[in-house]
C-alpha positions as CSV (number, residue, x, y, z in Angstrom):
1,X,0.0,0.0,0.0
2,X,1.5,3.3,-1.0
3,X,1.4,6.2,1.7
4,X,-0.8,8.1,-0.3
5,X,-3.5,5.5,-0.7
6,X,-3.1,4.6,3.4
7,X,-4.0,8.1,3.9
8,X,-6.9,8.1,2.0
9,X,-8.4,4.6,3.7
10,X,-7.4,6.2,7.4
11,X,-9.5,9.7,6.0
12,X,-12.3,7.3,4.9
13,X,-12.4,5.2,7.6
14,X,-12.3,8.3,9.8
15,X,-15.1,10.5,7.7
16,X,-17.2,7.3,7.9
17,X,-17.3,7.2,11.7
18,X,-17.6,10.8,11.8
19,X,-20.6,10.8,9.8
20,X,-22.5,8.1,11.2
21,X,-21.6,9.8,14.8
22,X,-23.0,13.1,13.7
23,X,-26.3,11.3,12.3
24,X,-26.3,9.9,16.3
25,X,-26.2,12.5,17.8
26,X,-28.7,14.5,15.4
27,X,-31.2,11.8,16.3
28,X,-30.9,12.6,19.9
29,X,-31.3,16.3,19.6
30,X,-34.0,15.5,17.3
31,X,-36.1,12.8,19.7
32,X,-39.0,11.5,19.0
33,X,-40.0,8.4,16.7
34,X,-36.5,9.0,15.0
35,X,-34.5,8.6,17.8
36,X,-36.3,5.5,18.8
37,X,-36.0,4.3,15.8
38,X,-32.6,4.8,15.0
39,X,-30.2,5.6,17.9
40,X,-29.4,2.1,18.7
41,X,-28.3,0.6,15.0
42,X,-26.7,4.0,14.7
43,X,-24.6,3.3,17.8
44,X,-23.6,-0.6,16.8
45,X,-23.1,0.8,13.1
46,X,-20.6,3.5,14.6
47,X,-19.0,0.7,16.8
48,X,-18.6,-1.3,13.7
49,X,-17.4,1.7,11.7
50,X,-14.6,2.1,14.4
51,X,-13.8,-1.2,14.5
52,X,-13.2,-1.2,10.9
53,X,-11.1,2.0,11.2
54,X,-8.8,0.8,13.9
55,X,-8.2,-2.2,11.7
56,X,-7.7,0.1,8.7
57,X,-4.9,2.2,10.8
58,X,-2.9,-0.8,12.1
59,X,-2.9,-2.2,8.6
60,X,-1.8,1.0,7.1
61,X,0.9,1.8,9.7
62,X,2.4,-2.7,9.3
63,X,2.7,-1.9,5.7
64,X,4.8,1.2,5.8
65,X,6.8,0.1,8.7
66,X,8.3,-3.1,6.4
């Protein structure tokens, strides 16, 4: 993996976790039948999504340390 293209993964791992945390906490501010809903497979989805990112990092930072 070159160290431009592990940069772009990390930033779209990271945007992706962003996002879905941002949708999270709209749905809370919103309330209502959204929130219920939504708020809890937004929460495992961002768990997921961080997971994935975390993976995503380590990988990127094995590769250009060999």
């Amino acid at each position: 993996m070159a160290g431009s293209l592990g940069s772009v993964l990390v930033g779209i791992a990271t945007a992706a976790v962003a996002v879905v945390l941002m949708i999270g906490l709209y749905s809370l501010l919103r309330g209502g039948d959204f929130a219920r809903s939504y708020s809890n497979k937004l929460m495992r989805l961002r768990v997921v999504l961080q997971f994935a990112a975390i993976v995503v990092i380590m990988a990127v930072l094995y590769i250009s340390g060999r």
